[in-house]
C-alpha positions in Angstrom: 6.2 2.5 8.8 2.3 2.2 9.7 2.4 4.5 12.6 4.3 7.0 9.6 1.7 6.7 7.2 -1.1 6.8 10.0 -0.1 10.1 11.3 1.1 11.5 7.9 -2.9 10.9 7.3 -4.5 11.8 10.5 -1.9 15.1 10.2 -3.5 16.0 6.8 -7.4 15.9 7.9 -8.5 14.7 11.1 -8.9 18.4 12.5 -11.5 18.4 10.3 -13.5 15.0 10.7 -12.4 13.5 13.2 -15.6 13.2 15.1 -16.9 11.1 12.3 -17.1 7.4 13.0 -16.7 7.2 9.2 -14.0 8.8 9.1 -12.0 7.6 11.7 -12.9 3.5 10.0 -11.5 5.2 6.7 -8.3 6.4 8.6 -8.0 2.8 10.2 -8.3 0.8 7.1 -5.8 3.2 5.0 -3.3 2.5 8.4 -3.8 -1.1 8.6 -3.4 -1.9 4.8 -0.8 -4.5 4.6 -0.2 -3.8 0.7 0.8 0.2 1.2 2.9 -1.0 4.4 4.7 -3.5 2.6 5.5 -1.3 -0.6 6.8 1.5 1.9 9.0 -0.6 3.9 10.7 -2.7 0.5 11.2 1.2 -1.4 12.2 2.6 1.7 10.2 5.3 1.2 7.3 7.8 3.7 4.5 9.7 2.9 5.4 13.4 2.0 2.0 14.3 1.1 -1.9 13.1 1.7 -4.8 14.5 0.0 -8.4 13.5 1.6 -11.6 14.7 0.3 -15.2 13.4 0.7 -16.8 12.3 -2.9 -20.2 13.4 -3.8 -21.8 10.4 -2.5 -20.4 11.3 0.9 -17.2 8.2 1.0 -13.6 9.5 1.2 -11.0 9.5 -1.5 -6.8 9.9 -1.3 -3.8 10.4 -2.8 -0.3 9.7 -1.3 2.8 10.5 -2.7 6.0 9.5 -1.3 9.9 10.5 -1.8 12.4 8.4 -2.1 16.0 8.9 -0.1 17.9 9.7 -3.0 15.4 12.5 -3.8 13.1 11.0 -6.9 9.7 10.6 -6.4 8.1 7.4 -5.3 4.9 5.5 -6.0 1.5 6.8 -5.9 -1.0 5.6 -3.5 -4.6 6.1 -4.5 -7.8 5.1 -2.9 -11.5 5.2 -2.1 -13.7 3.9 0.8 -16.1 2.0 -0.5 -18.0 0.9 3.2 -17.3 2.5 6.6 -14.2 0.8 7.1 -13.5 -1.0 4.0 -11.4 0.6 1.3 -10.2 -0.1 -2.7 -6.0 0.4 -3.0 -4.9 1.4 -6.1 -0.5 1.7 -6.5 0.6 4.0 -8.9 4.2 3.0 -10.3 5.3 0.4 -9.0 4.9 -1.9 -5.6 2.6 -4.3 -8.2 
């Protein structure tokens, strides 16, 4: 399921930063997350759609939302680096 997420991310805006050592630490932190890992693999559940911007100050935000198998949507994933490499999870319904 990391790999899954990984790529779902890396898919959804390395073209456009992945040169950055920044961003690639933001990418590897949001991958090696044990607590988005572990919600995925108990609901079953992938990523069906990453959102990642860069905030004013210059870190990187995102948004995952995931799909269950019987079609209802699944918890929210939201986040924002707060050190090259370091980020702060938030989950959105459910996986508390």
């Amino acid at each position: 399921m990391k790999t899954v997420l990984f790529l779902a991310i890396a898919l959804a805006g390395a073209n456009l930063y992945a040169k950055e050592s920044t961003f690639s630490n933001f990418l590897k932190a949001l991958a090696d997350n044990a607590e988005v890992e572990k919600c995925l693999n108990a609901k079953q559940e992938s990523p069906t759609d990453a959102v990642i911007y860069q905030n004013a100050d210059g870190n990187y935000e995102f948004e995952i939302r995931t799909m269950s198998k019987n079609g209802s949507e699944g918890p929210y994933f939201q986040g924002k680096q707060i050190s090259n490499g370091e980020i702060q999870l938030s989950l959105i319904d459910g996986c508390k």
